[in-house]
C-alpha positions as CSV (number, residue, x, y, z in Angstrom):
1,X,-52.2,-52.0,27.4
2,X,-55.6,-53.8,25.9
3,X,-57.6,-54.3,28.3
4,X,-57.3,-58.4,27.4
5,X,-53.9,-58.3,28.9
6,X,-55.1,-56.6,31.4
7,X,-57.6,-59.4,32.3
8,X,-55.0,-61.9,32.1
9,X,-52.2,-60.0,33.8
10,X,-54.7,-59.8,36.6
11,X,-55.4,-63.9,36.2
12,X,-51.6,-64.1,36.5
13,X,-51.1,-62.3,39.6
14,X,-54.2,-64.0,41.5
15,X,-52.7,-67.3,40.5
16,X,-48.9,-66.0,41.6
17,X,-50.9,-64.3,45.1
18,X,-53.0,-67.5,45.7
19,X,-51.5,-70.6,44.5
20,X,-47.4,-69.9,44.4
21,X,-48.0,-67.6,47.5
22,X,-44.9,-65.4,46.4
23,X,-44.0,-62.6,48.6
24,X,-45.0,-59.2,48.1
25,X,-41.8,-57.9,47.1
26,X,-41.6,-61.0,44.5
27,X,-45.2,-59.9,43.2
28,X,-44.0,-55.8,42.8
29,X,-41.3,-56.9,41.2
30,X,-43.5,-59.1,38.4
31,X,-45.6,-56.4,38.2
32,X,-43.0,-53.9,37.6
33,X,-41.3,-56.0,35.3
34,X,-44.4,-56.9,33.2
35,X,-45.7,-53.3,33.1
36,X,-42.5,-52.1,31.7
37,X,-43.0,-54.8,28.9
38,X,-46.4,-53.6,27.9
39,X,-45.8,-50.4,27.5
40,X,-43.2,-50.9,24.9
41,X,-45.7,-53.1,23.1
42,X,-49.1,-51.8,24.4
43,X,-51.6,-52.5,21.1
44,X,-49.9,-56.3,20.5
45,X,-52.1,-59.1,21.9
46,X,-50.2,-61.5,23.6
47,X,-50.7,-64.1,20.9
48,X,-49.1,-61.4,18.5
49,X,-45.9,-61.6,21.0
50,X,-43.1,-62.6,19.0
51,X,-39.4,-63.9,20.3
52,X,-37.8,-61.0,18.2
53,X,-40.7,-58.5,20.7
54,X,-38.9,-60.2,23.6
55,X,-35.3,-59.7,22.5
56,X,-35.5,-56.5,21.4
57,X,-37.0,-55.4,25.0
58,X,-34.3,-56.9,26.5
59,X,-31.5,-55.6,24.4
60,X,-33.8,-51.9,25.1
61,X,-33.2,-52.9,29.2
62,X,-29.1,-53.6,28.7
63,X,-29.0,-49.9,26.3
64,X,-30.5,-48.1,29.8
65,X,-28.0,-49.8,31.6
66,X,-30.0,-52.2,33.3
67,X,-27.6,-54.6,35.3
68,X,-27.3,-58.3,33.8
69,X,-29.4,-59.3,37.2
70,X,-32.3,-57.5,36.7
71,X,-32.3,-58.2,33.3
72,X,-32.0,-61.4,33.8
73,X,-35.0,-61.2,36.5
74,X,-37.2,-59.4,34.0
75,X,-36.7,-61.9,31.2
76,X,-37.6,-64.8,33.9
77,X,-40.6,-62.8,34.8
78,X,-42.0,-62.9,31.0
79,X,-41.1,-66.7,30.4
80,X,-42.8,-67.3,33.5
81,X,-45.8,-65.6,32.2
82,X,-46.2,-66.9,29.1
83,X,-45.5,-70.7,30.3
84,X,-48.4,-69.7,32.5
85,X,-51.1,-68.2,29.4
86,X,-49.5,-71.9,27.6
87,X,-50.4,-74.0,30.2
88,X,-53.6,-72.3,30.7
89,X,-54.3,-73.0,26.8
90,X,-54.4,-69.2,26.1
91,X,-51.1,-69.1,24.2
92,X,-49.7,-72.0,21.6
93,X,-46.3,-71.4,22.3
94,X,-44.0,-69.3,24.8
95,X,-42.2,-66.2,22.6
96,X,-39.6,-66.3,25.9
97,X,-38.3,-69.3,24.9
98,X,-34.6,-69.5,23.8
99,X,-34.2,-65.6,24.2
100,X,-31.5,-65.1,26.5
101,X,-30.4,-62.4,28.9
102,X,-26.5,-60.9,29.5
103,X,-24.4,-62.8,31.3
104,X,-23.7,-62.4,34.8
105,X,-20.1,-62.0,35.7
106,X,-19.0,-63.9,38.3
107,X,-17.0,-62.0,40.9
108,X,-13.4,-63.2,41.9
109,X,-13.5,-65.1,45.6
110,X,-11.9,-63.1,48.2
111,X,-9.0,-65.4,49.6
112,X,-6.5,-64.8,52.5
113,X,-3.0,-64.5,51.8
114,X,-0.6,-67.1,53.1
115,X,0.8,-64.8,56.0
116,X,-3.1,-64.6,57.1
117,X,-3.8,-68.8,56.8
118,X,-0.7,-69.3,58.8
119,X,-1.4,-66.9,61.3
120,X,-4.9,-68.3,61.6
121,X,-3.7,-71.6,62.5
122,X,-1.3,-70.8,65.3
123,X,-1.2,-71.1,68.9
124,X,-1.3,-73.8,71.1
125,X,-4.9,-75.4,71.7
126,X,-5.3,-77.4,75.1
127,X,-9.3,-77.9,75.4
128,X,-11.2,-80.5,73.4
129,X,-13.1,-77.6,72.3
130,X,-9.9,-75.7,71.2
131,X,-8.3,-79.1,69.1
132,X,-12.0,-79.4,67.7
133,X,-11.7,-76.0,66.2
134,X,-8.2,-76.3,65.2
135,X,-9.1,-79.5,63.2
136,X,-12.1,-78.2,61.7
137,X,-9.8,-75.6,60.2
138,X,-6.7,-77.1,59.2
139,X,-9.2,-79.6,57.4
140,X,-10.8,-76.5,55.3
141,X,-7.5,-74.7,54.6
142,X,-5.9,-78.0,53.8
143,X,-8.2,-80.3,52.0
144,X,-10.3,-77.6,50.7
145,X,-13.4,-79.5,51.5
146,X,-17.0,-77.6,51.5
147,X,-19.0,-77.1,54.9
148,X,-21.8,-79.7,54.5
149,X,-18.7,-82.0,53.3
150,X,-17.3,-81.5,56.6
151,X,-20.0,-81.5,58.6
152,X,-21.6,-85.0,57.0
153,X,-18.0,-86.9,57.9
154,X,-18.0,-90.1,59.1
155,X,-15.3,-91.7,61.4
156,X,-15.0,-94.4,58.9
157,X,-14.2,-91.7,56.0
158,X,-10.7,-91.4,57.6
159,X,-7.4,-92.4,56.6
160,X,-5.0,-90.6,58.4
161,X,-2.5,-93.5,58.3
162,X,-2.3,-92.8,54.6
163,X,-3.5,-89.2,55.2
164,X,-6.5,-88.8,53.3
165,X,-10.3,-88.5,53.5
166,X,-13.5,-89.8,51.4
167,X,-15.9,-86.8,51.1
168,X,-19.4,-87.2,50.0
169,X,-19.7,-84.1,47.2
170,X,-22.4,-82.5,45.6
171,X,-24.5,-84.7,43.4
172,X,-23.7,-87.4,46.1
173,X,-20.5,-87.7,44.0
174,X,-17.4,-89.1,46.3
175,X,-14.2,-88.1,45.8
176,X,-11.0,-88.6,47.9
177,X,-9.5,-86.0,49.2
178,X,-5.5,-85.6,50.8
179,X,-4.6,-84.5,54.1
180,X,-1.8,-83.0,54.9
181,X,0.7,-83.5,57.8
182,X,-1.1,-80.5,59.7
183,X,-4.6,-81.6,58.9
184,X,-3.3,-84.8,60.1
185,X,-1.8,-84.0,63.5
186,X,-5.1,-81.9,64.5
187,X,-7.5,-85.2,63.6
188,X,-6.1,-87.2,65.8
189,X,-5.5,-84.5,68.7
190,X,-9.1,-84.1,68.5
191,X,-10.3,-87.6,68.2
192,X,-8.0,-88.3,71.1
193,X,-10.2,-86.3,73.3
194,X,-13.0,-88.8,72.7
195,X,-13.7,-92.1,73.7
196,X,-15.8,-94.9,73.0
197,X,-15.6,-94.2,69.3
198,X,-17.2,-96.2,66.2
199,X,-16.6,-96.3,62.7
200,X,-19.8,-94.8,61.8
201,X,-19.9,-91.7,64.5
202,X,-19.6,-87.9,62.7
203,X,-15.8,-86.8,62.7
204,X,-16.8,-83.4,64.1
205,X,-19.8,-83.1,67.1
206,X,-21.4,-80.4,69.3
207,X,-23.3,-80.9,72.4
208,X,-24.8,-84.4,73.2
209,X,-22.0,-85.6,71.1
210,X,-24.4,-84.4,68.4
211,X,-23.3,-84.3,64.6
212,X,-22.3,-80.9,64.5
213,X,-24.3,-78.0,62.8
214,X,-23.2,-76.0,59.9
215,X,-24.2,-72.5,61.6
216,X,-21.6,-74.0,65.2
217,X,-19.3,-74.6,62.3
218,X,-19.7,-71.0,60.9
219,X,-19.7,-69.6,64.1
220,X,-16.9,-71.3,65.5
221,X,-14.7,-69.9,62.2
222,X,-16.1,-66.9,62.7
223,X,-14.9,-66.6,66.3
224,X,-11.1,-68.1,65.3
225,X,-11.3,-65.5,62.6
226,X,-11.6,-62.5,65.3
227,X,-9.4,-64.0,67.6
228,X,-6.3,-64.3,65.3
229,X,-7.1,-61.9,62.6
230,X,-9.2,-59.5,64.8
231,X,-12.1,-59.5,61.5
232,X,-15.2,-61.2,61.7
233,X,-15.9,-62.2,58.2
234,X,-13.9,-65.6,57.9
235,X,-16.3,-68.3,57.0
236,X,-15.7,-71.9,55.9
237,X,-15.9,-71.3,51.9
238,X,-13.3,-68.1,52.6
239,X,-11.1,-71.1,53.4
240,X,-11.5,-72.8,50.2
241,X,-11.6,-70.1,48.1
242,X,-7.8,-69.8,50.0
243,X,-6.8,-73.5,49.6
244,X,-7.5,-73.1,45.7
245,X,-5.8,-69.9,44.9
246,X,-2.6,-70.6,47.0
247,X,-2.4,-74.2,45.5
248,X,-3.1,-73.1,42.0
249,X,-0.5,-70.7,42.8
250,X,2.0,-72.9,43.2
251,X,1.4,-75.5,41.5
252,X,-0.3,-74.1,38.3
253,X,-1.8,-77.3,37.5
254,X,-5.8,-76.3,37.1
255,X,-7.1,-79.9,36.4
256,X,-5.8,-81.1,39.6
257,X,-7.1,-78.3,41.7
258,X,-10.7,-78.8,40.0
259,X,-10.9,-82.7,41.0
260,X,-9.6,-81.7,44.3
261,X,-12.2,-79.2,44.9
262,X,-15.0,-81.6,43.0
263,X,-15.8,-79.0,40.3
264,X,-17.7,-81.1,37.5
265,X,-16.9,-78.3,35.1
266,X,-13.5,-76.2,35.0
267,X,-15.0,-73.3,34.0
268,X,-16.3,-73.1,37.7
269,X,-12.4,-73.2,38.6
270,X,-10.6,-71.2,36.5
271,X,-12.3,-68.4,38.1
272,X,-9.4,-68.8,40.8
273,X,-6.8,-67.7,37.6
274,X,-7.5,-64.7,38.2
275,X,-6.9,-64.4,41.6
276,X,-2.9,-64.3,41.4
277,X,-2.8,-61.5,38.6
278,X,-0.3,-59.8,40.3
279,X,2.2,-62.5,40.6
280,X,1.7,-62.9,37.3
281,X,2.3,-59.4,36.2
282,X,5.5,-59.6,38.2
283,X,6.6,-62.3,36.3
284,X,6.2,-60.7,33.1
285,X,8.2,-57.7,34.0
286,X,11.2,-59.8,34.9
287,X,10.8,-62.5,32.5
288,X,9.4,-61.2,28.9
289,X,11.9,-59.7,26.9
290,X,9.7,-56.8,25.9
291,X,8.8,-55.7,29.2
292,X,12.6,-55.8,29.8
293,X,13.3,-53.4,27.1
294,X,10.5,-51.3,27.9
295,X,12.1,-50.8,31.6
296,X,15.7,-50.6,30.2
297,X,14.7,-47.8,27.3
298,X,13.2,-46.1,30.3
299,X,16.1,-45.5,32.2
């Protein structure tokens, strides 16, 4: 490495150490990731740097089997860098710029199985604590709706009569969501424990008839999760990820599972296709004449 990249790989880390205050495992890692840049290229000014420099380390990084993550953190690392020595006025433009790492796969969302859902939501509840908890469920498993969407209802964001729900989305987007008989029946078992209600009191409260948190929320699933299932990793998304795969399931119909859910983009939910390959598979053994054949040749 010259030692002019030196000088201003030590500006860089002063100005990451003093101003941005990153941690210390942030800062190893930016200096790990840096270091491993230079020596590929350790003559080249950085105002020799080119975009094809850049790809070509990253495209080294993916050959050693680097995963897409820490690719991804590396090439972040050096666009951060350069925007820093551009900014500074020591560098016209940044090389990093429109070079782009391997995509991350996204991984499939663990969902219960209907046998589990059910099994979750049975029993008899007699506390106001108990019908709390019971509502709070049957809401996620049957609307779908996210934790800070539950937690930030309103009262006045109810229409059980009709059996639905106004939910306040990312984005501050609102969308109206349906609520089934279930969801329905457990509302108003809960808000029957209460009195003195107004329109614009939360739907769901702790102590001090408090707005209820999103950790009690995660706790309290958490707790219903050990009780019925006997595990202790059932959290509120688990229950959406659930609500979309067993509607998309039976239904099939991926548009109307994305505006239930409030995805702005499908892509977001067609990641929930996958999660009923099996059914599918089955499907295609019965149905597709080829597979037929291939089963009937085999006898």
């Amino acid at each position: 490495m010259t030692s002019d990249n030196s000088l201003l790989l030590e500006d860089y880390f002063r100005h990451l150490t003093v101003e941005r205050r990153l941690s210390s495992h942030t800062l190893k890692a930016y200096s790990r990731d840096l270091k491993k840049f230079f020596l590929v290229y350790p003559t080249l000014s950085v105002d020799e740097i080119t975009s094809a420099d850049i790809k070509h380390h990253i495209a080294r990084l993916n050959q050693r089997g680097l995963s897409p993550r820490s690719i991804k953190r590396a090439l972040s690392c050096l666009r951060s860098f350069f925007v820093y020595l551009v900014r500074k006025d020591l560098l016209a433009n940044n090389p990093a710029t429109g070079v782009r790492a391997p995509r991350i796969a996204k991984k499939l969302p663990r969902a219960l199985d209907t046998d589990q859902a059910a099994q979750l939501l049975v029993g008899s509840v007699t506390t106001p604590i108990e019908k709390r908890d019971r509502a709070l469920l049957e809401l996620f498993y049957g609307s779908g709706i996210r934790l800070a969407e539950l937690v930030g209802l309103d009262i006045q964001d109810l229409d059980l009569a009709n059996g639905n729900a106004r939910v306040l989305g990312k984005g501050r987007k609102t969308r109206i969501v349906p609520l089934g008989s279930h969801t329905v029946t457990a509302l108003q078992a809960w808000l029957s424990t209460r009195s003195d209600q107004q329109p614009e009191d939360p739907v769901f409260v702790g102590r001090g008839n408090q707005r209820i948190s999103p950790r009690t929320v995660q706790l309290r699933v958490k707790r219903a999760g050990m009780k019925a299932l006997g595990v202790d990793s059932i959290h509120p998304h688990l229950l959406r990820h659930s609500f979309a795969s067993h509607l998309l399931e039976s239904s099939g119909d991926l548009r109307a599972v994305q505006e239930l859910l409030g995805h702005s983009d499908i892509s977001t939910t067609q990641i929930y296709t996958h999660l009923d390959f099996q059914h599918l598979a089955k499907v295609y053994d019965v149905s597709h004449p080829r597979a037929r054949e291939k089963k009937e040749g085999s006898k």
